[in-house]
Biopython code that builds the backbone (N, CA, C, O; Angstrom):
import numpy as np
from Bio.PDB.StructureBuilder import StructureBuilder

atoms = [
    (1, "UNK", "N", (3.977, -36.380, 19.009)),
    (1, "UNK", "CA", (4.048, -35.514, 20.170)),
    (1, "UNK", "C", (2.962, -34.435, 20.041)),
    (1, "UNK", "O", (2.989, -33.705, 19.051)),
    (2, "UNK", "N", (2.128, -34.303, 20.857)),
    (2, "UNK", "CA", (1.315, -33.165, 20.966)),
    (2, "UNK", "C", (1.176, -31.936, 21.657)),
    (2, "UNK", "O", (0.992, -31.830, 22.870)),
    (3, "UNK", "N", (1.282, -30.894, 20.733)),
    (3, "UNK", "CA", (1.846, -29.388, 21.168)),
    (3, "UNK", "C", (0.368, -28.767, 21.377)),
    (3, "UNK", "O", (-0.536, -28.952, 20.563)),
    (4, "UNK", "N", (0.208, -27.912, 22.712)),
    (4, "UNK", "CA", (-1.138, -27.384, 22.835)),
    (4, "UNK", "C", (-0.606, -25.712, 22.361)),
    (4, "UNK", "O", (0.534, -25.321, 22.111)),
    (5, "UNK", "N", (-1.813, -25.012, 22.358)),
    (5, "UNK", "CA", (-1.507, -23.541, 21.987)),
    (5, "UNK", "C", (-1.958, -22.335, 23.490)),
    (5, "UNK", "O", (-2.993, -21.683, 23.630)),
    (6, "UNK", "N", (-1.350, -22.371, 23.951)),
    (6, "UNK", "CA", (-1.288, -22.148, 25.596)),
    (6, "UNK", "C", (-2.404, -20.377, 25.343)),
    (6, "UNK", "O", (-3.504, -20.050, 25.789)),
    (7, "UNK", "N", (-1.389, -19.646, 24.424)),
    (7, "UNK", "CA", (-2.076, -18.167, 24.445)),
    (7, "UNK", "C", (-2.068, -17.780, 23.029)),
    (7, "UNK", "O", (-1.179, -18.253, 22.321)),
    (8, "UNK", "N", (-2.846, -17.065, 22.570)),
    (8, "UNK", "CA", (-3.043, -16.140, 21.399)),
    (8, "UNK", "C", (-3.298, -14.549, 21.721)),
    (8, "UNK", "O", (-4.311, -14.013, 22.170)),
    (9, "UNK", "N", (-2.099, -14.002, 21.359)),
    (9, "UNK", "CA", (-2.044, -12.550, 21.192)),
    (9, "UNK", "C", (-2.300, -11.977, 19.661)),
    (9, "UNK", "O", (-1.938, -12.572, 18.646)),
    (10, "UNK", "N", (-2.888, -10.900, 19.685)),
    (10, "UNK", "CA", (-3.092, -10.047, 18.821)),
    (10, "UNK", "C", (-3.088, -8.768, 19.233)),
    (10, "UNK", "O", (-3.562, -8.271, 20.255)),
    (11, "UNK", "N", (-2.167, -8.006, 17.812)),
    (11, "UNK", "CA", (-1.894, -6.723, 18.623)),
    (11, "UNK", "C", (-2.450, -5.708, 17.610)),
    (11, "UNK", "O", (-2.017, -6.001, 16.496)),
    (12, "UNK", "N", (-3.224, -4.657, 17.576)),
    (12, "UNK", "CA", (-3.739, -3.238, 16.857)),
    (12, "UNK", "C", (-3.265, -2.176, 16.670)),
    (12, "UNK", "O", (-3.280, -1.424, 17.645)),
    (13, "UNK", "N", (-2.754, -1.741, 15.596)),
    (13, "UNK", "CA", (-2.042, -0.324, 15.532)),
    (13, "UNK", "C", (-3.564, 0.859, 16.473)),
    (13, "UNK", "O", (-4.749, 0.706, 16.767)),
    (14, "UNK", "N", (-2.400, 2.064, 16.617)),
    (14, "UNK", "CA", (-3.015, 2.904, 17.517)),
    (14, "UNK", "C", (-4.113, 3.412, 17.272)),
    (14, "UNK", "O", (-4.899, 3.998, 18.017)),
    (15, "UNK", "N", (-4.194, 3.004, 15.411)),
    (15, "UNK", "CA", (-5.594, 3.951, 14.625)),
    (15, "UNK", "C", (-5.633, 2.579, 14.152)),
    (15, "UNK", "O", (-4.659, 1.888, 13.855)),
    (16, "UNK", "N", (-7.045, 2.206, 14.107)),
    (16, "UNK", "CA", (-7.383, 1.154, 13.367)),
    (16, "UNK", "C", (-9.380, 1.632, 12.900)),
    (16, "UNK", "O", (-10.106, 2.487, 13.408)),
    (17, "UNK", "N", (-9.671, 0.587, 11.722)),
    (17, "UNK", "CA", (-10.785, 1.095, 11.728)),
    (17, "UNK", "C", (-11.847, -0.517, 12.508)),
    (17, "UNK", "O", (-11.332, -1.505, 13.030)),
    (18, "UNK", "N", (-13.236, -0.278, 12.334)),
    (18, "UNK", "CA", (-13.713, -1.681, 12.623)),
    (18, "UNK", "C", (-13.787, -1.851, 11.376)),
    (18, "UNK", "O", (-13.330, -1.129, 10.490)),
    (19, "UNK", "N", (-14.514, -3.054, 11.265)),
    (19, "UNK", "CA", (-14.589, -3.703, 9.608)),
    (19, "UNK", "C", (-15.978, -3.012, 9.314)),
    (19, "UNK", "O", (-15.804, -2.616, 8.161)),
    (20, "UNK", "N", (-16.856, -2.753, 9.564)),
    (20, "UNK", "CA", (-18.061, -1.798, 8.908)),
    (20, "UNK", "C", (-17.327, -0.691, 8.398)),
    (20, "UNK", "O", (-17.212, -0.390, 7.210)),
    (21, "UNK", "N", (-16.976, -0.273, 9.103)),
    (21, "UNK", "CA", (-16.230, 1.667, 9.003)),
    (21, "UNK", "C", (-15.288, 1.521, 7.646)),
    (21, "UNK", "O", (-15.408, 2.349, 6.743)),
    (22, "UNK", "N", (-14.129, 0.174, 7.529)),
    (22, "UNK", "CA", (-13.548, 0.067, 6.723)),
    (22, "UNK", "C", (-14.402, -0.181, 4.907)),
    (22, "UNK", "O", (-14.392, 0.536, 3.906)),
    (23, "UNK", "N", (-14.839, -1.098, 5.108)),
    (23, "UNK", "CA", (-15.734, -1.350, 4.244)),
    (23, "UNK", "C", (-16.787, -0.134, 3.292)),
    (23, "UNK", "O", (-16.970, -0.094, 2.075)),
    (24, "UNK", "N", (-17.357, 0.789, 4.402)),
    (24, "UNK", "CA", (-17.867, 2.325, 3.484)),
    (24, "UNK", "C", (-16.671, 2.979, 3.417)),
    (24, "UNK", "O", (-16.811, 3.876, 2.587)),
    (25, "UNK", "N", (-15.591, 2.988, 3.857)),
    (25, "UNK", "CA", (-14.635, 3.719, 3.141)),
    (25, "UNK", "C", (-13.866, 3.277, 1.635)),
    (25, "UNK", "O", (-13.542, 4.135, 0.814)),
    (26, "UNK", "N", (-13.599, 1.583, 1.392)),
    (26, "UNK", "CA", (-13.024, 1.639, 0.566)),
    (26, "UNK", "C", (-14.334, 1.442, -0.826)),
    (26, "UNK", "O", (-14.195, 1.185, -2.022)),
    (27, "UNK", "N", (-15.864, 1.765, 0.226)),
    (27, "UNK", "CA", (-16.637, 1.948, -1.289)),
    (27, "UNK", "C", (-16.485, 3.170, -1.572)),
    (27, "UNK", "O", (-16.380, 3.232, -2.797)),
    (28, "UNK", "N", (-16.407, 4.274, -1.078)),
    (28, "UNK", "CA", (-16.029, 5.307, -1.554)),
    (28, "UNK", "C", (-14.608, 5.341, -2.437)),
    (28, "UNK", "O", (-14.599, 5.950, -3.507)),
    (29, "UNK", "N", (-13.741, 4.852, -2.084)),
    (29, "UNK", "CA", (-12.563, 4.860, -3.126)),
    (29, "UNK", "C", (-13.211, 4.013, -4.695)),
    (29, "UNK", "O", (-13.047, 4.503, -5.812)),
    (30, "UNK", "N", (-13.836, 2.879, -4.474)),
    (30, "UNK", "CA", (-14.550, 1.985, -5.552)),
    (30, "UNK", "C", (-14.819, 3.217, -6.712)),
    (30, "UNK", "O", (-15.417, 4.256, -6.431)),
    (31, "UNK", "N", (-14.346, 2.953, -7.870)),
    (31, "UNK", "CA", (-14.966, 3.516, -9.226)),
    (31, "UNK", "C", (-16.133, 3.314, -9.624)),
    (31, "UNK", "O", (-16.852, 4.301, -9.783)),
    (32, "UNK", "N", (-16.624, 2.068, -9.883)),
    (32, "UNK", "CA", (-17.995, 2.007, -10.436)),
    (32, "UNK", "C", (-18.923, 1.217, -8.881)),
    (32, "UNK", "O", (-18.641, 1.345, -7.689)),
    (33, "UNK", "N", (-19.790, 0.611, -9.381)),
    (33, "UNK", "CA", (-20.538, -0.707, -9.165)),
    (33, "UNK", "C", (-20.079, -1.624, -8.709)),
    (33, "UNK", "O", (-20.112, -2.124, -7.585)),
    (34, "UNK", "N", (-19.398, -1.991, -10.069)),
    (34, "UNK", "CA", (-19.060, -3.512, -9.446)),
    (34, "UNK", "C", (-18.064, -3.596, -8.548)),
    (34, "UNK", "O", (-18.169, -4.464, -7.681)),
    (35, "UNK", "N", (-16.931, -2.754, -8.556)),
    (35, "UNK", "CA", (-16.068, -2.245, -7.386)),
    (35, "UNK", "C", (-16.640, -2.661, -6.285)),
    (35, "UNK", "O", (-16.350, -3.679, -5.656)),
    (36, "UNK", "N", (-17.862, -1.496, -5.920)),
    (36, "UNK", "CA", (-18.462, -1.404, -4.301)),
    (36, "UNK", "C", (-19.236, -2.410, -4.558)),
    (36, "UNK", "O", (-19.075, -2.919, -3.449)),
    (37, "UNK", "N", (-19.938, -3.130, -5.076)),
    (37, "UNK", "CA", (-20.392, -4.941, -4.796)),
    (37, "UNK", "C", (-19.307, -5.704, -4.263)),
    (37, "UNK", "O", (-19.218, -6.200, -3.140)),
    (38, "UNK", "N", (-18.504, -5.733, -5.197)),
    (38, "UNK", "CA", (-17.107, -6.562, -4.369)),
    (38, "UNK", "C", (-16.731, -6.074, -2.875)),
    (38, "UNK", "O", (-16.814, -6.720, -1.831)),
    (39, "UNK", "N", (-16.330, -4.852, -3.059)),
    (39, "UNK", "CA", (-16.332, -4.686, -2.108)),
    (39, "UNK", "C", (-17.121, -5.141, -0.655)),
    (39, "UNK", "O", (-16.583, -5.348, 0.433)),
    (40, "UNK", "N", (-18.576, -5.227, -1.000)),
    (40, "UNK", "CA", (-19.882, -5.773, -0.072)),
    (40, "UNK", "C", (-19.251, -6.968, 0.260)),
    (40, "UNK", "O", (-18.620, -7.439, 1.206)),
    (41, "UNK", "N", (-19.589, -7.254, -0.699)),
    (41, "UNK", "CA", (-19.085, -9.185, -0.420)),
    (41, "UNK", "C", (-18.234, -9.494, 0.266)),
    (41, "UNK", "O", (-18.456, -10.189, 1.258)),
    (42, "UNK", "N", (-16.625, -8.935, -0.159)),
    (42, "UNK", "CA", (-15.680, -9.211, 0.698)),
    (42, "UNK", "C", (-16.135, -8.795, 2.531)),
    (42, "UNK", "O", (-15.325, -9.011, 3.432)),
]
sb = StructureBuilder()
sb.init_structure("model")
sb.init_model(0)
sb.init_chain("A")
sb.init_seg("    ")
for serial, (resi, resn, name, xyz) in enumerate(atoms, 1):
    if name == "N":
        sb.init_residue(resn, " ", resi, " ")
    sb.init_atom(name, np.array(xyz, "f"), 0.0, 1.0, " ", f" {name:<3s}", serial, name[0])
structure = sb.get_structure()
């Protein structure tokens, strides 16, 4: 039997960040280097 996917909702808390914005923030939390590399990458 084949089920189609009619709608996709997604919903955002009221504060959200974009993913750039997020990303220099948790390099600032990062301790060293390799932290904020990982961080990059991800």
């Amino acid at each position: 039997m084949t089920a189609w996917i009619h709608r996709i909702d997604t919903l955002l808390p009221d504060f959200s960040f974009a993913q750039e914005e997020a990303m220099v923030k948790m390099q600032e939390w990062a301790r060293d280097d390799r932290e904020r590399r990982l961080v990059r990458a991800v």
